[in-house]
N, C-alpha and C positions, 0 to 999 in steps of 0.2 A: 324545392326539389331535393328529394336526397341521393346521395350518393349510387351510383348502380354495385350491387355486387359484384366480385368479381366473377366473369366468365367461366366457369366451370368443362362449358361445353367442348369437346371434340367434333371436329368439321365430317362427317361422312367421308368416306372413302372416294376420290374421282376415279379409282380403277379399283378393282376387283371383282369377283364372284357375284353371283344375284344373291346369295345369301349375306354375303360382304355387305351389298351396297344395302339392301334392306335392311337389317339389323343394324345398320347405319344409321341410315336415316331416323329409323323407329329408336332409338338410344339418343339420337339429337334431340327429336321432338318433346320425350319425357324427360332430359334433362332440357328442353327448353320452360316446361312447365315450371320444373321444379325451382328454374333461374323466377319467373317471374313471381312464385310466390316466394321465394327467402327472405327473411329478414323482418319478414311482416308480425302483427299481433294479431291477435285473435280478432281483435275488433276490425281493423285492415283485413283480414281474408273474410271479415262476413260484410266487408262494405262492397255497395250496390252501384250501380252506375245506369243510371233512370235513364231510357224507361225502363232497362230490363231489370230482371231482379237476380242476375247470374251473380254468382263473386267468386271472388279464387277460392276461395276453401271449398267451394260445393262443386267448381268445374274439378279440385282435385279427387275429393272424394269420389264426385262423375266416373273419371275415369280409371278409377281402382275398380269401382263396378264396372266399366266397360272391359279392364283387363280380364278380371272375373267371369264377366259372361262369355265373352268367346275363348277364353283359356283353361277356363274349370270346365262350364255349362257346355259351351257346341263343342269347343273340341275333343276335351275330356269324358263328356255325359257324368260331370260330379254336379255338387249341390253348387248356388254360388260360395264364394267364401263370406266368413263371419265380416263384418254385422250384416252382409246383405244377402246372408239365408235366413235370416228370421224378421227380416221388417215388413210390415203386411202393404206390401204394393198397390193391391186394389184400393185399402181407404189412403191411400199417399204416393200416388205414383212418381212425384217428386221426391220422395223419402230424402236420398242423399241430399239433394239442393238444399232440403229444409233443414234437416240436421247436421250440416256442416256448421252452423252458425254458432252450435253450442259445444264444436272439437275443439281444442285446444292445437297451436298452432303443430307445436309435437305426435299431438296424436293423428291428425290429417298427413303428416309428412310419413308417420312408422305405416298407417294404412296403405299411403298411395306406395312407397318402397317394397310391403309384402306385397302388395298385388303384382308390383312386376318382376320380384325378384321368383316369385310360381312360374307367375307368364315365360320369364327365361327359360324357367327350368321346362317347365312343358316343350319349349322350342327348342330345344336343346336336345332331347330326350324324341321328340316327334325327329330333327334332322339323321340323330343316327340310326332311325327305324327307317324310313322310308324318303327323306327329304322332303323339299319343296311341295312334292304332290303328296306328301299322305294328307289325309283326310278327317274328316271331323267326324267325330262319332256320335252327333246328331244332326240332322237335316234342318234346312230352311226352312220354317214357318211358309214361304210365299213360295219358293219353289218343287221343295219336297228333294230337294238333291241336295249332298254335302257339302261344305268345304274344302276347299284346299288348307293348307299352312300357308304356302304363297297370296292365296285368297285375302285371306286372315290377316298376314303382317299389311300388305298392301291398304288394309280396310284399317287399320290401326295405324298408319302413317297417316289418312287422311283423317280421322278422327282426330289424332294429335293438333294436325295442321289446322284442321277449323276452329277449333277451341283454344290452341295456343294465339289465333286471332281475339277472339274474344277476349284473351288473359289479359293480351297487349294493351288492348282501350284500357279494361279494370282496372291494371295497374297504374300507367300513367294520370288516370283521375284520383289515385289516393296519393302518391305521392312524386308524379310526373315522371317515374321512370319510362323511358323508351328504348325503343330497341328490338331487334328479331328476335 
């Protein structure tokens, strides 16, 4: 078992603002990620943990596309961001998962940092237009109604939180770390 890195993370706020506690939380969850892949090789973030075929490098890429889609795409109405406006989805709808395998541990980590360091800046820039309730400037696929920003960090906490599970199994099978 090797050594766990050290903690990095900041605990969320137990009192403040809804914007406080949110951006709390969503800052925990991405430096939770980010805790469980450190330190790893290339080969370590493309290892698999049967049956699934998830690994840390493809949940991180994952969700630099997921910042991307609701930060660029719904919220914004931009393209996604590079490499995930030009990979062709339809013949590879896993695209990221597959191609993590061949990132380098560096270049998965500068990915998943730009995609949230936009995503801040979008939230940041959406707070002092309209706050919490401004909106997305495209609609739901299933409902035909917007987003909130509230919406959105909420839907980005739990995203975090399910896949920071998944990270937790990955890890612990390559080199036994555990831990939240």
């Amino acid at each position: 078992m090797s050594e766990a890195p050290a903690d990095p993370r900041v605990d969320p706020p137990l009192h403040g603002d809804e914007v406080a506690i949110l951006r709390g939380f969503l800052t925990y969850h991405r430096d939770t990620l980010r805790l469980k892949c450190a330190d790893l090789t290339q080969e370590q973030l493309a290892q698999t943990l049967p049956p699934s075929d998830v690994t840390l490098g493809g949940l991180m890429k994952h969700l630099a596309l997921v910042e991307s889609q609701w930060f660029d795409y719904f919220f914004r109405d931009l393209a996604l961001a590079p490499p995930f406006d030009t990979a062709d989805w339809d013949a590879a709808p896993d695209w990221e998962f597959d191609t993590a395998r061949d990132d380098s541990p560096e270049a998965l980590r500068a990915l998943f940092d730009e995609a949230v360091s936009r995503a801040d800046a979008v939230v940041d820039d959406a707070l002092a237009r309209g706050g919490l309730d401004e909106e997305s400037a495209r609609v739901s696929p299933r409902t035909g109604e917007t987003f909130t920003l509230r919406w959105i960090l909420v839907h980005m906490i739990e995203e975090y939180s399910r896949h920071n599970g998944h990270a937790d199994l990955v890890r612990e099978s390559i080199d036994g770390q555990t831990g939240e």
